[in-house]
N, C-alpha and C positions, 0 to 999 in steps of 0.2 A: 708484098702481098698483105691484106690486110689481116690481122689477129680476130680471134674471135671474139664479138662483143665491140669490135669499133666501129664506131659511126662514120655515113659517110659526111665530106667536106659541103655538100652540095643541100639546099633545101629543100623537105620532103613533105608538101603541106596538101593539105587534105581541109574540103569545105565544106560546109552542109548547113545550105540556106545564109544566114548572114554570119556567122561563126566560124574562123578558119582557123588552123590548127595547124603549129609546126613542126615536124617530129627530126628537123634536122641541124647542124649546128650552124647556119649561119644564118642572117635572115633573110626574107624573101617574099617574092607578092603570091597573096592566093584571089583565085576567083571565085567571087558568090554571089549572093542576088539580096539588093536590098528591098524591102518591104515598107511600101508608104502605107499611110495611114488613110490615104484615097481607096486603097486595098489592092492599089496598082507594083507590080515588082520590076524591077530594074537591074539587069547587071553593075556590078560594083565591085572593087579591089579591097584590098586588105595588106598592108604593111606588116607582116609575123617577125616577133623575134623568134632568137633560136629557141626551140624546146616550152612555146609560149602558144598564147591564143592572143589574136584581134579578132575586133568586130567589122565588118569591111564599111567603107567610107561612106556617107548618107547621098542618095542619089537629091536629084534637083527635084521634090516632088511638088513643088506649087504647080498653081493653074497657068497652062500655055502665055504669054503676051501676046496681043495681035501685032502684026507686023505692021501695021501704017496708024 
């Protein structure tokens, strides 16, 4: 049973907008939303260490290619 004041083994990350946060001890993926500069937003990851912040990955924000 755990003591009081230990953390658990598992990561506990929390996101908000393109900034994730990990409040657990090992590291782990957060989900957030990246923000282009077209002022278009995209789902995007985030690689946290433990007890750390990343910024999550930059999405693909250029203009579409035509396909032929």
């Amino acid at each position: 049973m755990p003591g009081v004041g230990s953390a658990s083994a598992a990561p506990l990350i929390t996101c908000a907008g393109a900034i994730c946060t990990n409040h657990g001890n090992t590291w782990g993926i957060g989900y957030g939303r990246h923000q282009c500069s077209n002022g278009l937003s995209y789902p995007s990851i985030a690689v946290v260490p433990p007890h750390g912040t990343a910024a999550v990955l930059p999405a693909n924000c250029g203009p579409a290619t035509p396909l032929y």
